[in-house]
C-alpha positions as a printed Julia matrix, in Angstrom:
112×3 Matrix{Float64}:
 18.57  44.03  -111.2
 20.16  42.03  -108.13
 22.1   39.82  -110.66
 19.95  36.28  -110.67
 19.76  34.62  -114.22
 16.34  32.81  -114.94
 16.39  29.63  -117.54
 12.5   29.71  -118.45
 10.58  27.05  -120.94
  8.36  28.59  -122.89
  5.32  27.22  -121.55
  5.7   27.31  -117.98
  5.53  30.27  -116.03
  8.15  28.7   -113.49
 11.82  28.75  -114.18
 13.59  25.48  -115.49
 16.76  26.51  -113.58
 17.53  29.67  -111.22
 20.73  31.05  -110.64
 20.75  33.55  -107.61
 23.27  36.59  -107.27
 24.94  35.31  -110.24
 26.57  38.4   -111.0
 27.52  39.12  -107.19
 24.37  41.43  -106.98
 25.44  43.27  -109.63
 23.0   44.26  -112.21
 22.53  41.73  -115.58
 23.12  44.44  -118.65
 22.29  42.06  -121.24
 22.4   38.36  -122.04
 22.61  36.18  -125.38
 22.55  32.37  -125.85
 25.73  31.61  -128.27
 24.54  31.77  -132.09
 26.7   28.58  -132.86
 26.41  26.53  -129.73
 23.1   26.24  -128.09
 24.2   24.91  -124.57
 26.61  28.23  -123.63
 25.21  31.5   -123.06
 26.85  35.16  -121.88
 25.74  37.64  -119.56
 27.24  41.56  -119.24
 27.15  42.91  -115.92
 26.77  47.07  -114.93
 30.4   46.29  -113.45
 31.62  45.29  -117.23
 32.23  41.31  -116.28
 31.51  38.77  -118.91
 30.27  35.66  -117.69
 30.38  32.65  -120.03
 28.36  30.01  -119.18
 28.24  26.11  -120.98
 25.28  24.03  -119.65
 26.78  21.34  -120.52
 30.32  21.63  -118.18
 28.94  23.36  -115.22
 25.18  24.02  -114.68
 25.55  25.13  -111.56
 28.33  28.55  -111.8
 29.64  30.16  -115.18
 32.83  28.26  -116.54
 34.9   32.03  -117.21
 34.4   35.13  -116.22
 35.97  38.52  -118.26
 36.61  41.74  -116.97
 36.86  44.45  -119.69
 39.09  47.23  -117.41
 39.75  50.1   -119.41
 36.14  51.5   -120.08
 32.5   50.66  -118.99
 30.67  48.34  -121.43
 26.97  49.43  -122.27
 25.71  46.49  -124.61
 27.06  43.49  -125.73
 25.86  41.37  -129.04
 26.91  38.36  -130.26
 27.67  37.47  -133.91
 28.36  34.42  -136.08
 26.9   32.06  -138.32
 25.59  28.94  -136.95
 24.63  27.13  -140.2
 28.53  26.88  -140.86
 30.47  24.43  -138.96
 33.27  26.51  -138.55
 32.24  27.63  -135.47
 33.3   31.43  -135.19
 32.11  32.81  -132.6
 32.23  36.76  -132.12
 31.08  39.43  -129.37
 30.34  43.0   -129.97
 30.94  45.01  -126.82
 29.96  48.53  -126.93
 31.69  51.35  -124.24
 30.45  54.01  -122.73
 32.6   56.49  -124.9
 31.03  55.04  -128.14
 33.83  52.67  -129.3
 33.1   49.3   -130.53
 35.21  45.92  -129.76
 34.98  43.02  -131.59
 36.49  39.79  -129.93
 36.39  36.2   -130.55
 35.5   33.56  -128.92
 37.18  30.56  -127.99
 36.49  27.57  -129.91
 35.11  25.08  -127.03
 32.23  27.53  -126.73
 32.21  28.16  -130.25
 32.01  24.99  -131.81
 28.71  23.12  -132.38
C-alpha cells in the first residue's frame, strides 16, 4: 500500500532486495515478472503508471515508466510464450470502464 516492492527467496523470510516508495507512495495494483525474460518485471500503480523494471540494467530504480492518461487501469496481465524464442512480449491492461488494451512490449525486455 505505500508503494515499496519486495524481491523475496523462497526460503527466507527476509527480502533479497527492497525497494522503498517505489511507486512515489502510491499504491502497487499488481505486479508480474515478464513470461519471456526472467530478469524484468512490471508493476501497475492506483495512479495508472507502469513501471518496467530489468534487474539486469538497473537494480536499483525501474528503467521506464508508462502513464496510461485517458482512463484508470484496474489490472494488468502479462501474456506471451516463453518456450519460443521470438520473444513477444504482451500486456493486458484492464480500465475502469471495462475496456481491454493489449500492447506490446519492446523487444530488449522481451527477448530472452
Amino acid at each position: 500500500s505505500d508503494g515499496s516492492i519486495r524481491l523475496h527467496q523462497m526460503t527466507s523470510e527476509c527480502p533479497i532486495m527492497q525497494w522503498n516508495d517505489s511507486t512515489n507512495g502510491q499504491p502497487v495494483v499488481a505486479l508480474q515478472w515478464a513470461l519471456t525474460r526472467p530478469a524484468v518485471f512490471f508493476a501497475l500503480d492506483a495512479s495508472s503508471n507502469i513501471y518496467i523494471w530489468d534487474l539486469l540494467e538497473n537494480d536499483l530504480l525501474p528503467v521506464a515508466k508508462e502513464t496510461i492518461p485517458s482512463e484508470k487501469v484496474v489490472a494488468m496481465a502479462l501474456l506471451g510464450e516463453p518456450e519460443k524464442a521470438n520473444g513477444l512480449l504482451g500486456i493486458v491492461l484492464a480500465k475502469e470502464s471495462g475496456q481491454i488494451d493489449i500492447q506490446y512490449v519492446k523487444k530488449k525486455w522481451a527477448s530472452p
